[in-house]
C-alpha positions, 0 to 999 in steps of 0.5 A, a space after each residue: 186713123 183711128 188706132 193713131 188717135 187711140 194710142 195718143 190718147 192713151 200716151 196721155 192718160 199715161 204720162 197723166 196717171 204717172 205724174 202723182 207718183 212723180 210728185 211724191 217724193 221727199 218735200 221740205 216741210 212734211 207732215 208726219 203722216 206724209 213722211 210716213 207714206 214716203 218711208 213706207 213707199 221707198 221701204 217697200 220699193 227696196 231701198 235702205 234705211 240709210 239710202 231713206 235718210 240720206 234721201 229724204 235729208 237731202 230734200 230738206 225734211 226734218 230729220 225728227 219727222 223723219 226719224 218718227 215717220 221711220 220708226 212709226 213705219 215699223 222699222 227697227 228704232 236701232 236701225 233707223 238711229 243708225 241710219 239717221 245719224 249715219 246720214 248726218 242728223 244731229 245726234 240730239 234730234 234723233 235722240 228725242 224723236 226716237 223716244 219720242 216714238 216710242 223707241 226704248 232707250 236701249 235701242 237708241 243707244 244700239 243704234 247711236 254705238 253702231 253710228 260711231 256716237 261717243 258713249 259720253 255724247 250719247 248719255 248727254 243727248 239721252 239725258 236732255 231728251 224731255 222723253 227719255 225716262 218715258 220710254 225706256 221699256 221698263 214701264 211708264 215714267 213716274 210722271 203721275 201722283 200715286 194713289 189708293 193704298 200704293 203710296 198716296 201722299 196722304 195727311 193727317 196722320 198725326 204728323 209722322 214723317 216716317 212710315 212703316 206700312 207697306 204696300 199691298 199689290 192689287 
């Protein structure tokens, strides 16, 4: 009687553990953080990038989340703009959460040609993207002022609108 009881108990400790994995699936309304275990979770469960976005977009997540989430992931930025716009996400969207992430231009244009994106709607998304001058992998975006002797403005110098010294590297 006893072995019953045991083997009863031990079913509901069962189906009791298993459930939080259960519940942890694509959600609408996903935190990056949250959407990141889930990508890494499917990823290491074996599933594409593709079967990831076409999962998690089925479930309503928001594709720029996702598109982070995967590339913040460690999955290659050129894979997952493939992915994400193969799976149906707007071009724009994922355009801007791969920069945004850090992709290089570069990749996301490798990943847009290969999901079949025009060459012109491509340019026009990167182009509207507010990051993309910032990730382009040739360095940071001249976002900043300069300063020391490498082209700082300056003034005051008796009002020559030409300059003919040049910058030393440091």
């Amino acid at each position: 009687m006893q072995l019953h009881g045991l083997k009863r108990f031990l079913a509901a400790a069962a189906i009791a553990l298993a459930a939080p994995v259960a519940l942890a699936q694509f959600q609408p309304g996903m935190t990056l953080i949250q959407a990141e275990a889930q990508v890494k979770a499917r990823l290491t469960s074996g599933a594409t990038l593709q079967q990831v976005a076409q999962e998690a977009l089925a479930a309503n997540v928001d594709a720029g989340v996702l598109t982070a989430a995967m590339i913040n992931s460690g999955a290659d930025a050129s894979g997952v703009v493939q992915a994400m716009i193969g799976a149906g996400a707007p071009l724009q969207t994922v355009v801007n959460a791969a920069l945004a992430a850090g992709a290089t231009v570069e990749s996301v244009q490798q990943g847009a040609s290969a999901a079949g994106v025009p060459a012109d709607a491509l340019q026009a998304a990167i182009a509207a993207s507010p990051t993309a001058g910032v990730s382009t992998g040739a360095g940071p975006a001249s976002t900043s002022t300069p300063t020391g002797s490498a082209g700082a403005g300056g003034g005051g110098g008796g009002g020559s609108t030409t300059s003919t010294s040049t910058a030393s590297p440091s």
